[in-house]
N, C-alpha and C positions, 0 to 999 in steps of 0.2 A: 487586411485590418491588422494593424500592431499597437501595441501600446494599453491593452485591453487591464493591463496589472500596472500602470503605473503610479507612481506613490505607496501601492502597498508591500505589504513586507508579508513573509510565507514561510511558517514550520512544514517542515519536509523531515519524517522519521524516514529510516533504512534510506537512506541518501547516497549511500556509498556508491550503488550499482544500480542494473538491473531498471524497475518501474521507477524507484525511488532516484534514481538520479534523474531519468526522464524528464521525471514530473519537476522536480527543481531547473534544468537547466530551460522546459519548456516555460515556465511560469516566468523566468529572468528574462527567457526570448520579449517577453510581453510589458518587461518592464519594473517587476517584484524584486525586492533582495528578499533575500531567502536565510533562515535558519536550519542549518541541514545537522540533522541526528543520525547515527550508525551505530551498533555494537562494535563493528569493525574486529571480529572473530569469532570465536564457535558459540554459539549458540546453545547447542544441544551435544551430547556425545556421539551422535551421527554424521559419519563421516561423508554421505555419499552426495551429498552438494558442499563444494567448497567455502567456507567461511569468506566472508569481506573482511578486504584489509584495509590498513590505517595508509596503505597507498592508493585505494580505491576511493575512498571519502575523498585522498586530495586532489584528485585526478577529476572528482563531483568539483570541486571548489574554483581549481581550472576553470572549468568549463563554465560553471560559471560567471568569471570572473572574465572569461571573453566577452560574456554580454556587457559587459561594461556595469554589471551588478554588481552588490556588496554581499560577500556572504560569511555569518559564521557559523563555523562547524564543529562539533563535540562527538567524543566515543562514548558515549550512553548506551546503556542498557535498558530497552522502554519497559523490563518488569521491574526497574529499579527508583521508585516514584522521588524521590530524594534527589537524583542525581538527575533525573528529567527534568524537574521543576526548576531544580540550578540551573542550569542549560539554558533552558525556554527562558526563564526570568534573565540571565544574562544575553542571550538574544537580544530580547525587547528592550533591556537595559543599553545597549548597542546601536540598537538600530531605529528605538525611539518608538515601536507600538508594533500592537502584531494584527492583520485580518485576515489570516488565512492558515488553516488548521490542514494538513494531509496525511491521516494517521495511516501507514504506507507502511512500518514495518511487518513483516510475518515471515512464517517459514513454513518448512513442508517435510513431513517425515513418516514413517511409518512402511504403509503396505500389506498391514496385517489385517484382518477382521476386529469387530471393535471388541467381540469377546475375547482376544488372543491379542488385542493393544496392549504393551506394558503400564505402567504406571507411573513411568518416568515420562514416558512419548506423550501422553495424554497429560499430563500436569505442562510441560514444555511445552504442547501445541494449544493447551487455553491462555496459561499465561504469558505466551507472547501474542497470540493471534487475537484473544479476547481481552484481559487484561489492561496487556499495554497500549490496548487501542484507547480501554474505558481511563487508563491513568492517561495519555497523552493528552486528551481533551479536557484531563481535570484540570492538568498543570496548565495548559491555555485561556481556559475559561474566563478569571482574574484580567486578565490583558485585554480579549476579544469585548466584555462589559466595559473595561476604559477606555477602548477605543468607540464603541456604541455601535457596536456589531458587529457581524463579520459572517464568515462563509466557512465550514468545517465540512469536509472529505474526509469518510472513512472508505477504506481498502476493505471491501468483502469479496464474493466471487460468486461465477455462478451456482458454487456450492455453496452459496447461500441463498438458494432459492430450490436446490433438487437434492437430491442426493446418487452419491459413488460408492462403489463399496470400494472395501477395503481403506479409506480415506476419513470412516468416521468421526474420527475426534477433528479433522479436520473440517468436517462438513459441520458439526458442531459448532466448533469457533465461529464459524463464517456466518451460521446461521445465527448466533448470538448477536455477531458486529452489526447484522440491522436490526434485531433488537434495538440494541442500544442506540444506533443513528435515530432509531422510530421513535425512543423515548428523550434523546436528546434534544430532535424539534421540536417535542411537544412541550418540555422546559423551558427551552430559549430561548422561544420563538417570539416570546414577547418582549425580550430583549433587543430583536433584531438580528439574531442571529440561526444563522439557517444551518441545516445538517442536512446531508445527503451519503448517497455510497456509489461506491463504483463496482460493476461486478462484473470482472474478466474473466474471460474464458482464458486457454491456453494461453501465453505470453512467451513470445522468444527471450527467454532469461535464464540464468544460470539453477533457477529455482524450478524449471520445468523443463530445461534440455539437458538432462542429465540421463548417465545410466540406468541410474535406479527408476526413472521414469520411465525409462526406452523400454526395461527389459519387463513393468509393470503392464504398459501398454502391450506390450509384444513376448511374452512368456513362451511364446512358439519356436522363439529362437535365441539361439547362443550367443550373440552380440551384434542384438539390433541396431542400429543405427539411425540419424534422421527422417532420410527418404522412408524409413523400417515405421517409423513410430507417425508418419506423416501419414501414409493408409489406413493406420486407425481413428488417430487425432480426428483425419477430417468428418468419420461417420458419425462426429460427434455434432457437426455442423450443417445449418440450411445453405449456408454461401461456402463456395468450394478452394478451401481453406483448413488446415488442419491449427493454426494458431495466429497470432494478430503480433503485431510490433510492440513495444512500449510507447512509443508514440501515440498510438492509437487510444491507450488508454487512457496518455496523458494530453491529450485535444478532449477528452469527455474531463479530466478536471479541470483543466483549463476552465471551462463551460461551467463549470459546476462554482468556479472561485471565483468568477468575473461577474461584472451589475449585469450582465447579459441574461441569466437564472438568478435575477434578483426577488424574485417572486417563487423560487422553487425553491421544497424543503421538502422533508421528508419523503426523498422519490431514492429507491434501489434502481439507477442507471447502470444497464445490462450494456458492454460492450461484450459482446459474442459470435458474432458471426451467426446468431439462428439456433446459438446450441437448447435455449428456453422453450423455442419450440416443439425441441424434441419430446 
């Protein structure tokens, strides 16, 4: 089946790499131009995942642009509501209307307990993870009513359904973002416009194959490694797997953006391998 997004057009935040390029270059596969957003640098003063660069968005735009879609791309900052709204408004200004929302960016920092989290880590992990998820769908909103509907993905995780420790403020965020999916459908919905979430487990990305995750997972050892972090990962899981693709996540928004879940709203869809089980 191809062709499932054609005609529409798709906000893609953190686009540069990692899920967020996935998901843009999967949704293009299908037929969508895409508006793709990135900070495309740091983030936060934590150094131990490498910041996206302003070559990584264009290497998104590439890729894109192989599927024979149209894409445009901005360095935004999504706690920066002013300079998202610009962005998104000239998108749609561009590309003639918007129906598909993927609010994709977030980050991941910390490792402490939540009483021993600083207060820089914790303002940084609501206001990208919760925040600019709630400003990315503000600034869309306007567009999705003039086109007479549309379909909104939000990025939360399985830690928005359990909790980890040490990951608090993060488990927080994520537990907020279906909040707010939950209270977005319940607005919209008579609009026409459906909200939903995604909630992945591990993901091979630069945001979860790092050191600082190896050595969080694996504190037993001096410089753990993949195979190292893969024996814990998977007891996190019912199917025998310590982490899922981007692809993986981005075939459930695919699903989630296309008339296929035209009847589905307000649903927290678990890509995990079994981990909710646990």
């Amino acid at each position: 089946m191809t062709g499932r997004m054609d005609g529409k057009v798709a906000l893609v935040t953190g686009a540069a790499r990692g899920q967020g390029r996935s998901h843009a270059v999967r949704l293009a596969e299908e037929g969508a131009d895409i508006i793709a957003v990135d900070i495309c640098g740091p983030v936060t003063g934590d150094t131990t995942i490498a910041a996206s660069t302003p070559e990584d968005l264009a290497e998104t735009v590439e890729l894109v642009k192989q599927q024979n879609r149209r894409i445009i791309a901005s360095e935004v900052d999504v706690r920066d509501y002013a300079a998202l709204k610009a962005a998104v408004d000239n998108g749609v200004e561009q590309l003639g209307h918007l129906d598909v929302v993927v609010a994709n960016a977030g980050i991941g920092n910390g490792g402490e307990t939540l009483d021993k989290t600083s207060e820089t880590d914790w303002q940084d992990m609501i206001d990208v993870n919760l925040s600019g998820v709630w400003k990315t769908v503000k600034a869309a909103v306007p567009h999705l009513q003039s086109a007479g509907g549309g379909s909104v993905i939000l990025t939360s995780s399985v830690g928005g359904m359990k909790a980890y420790p040490n990951t608090g403020h993060y488990i927080a965020a994520k537990h907020g973002v279906i909040g707010l999916m939950r209270s977005f459908a319940v607005e919209l919905g008579a609009q026409s416009i459906r909200v939903n979430s995604v909630l992945p487990t591990n993901v091979n990305t630069p945001m979860f194959m790092n050191e600082g995750t190896m050595k969080m997972f694996r504190p037993d050892l001096e410089n753990p490694g993949p195979d190292d972090l893969a024996v814990v990962a998977q007891m996190m899981h019912v199917l025998p797997t310590g982490w899922v693709e981007p692809r993986d996540i981005s075939n459930a928004v695919l699903f989630l953006a296309s008339d296929e879940s035209r009847f589905v709203t307000g649903l927290p869809l678990a890509v995990d391998a079994g981990s909710l089980l646990h």
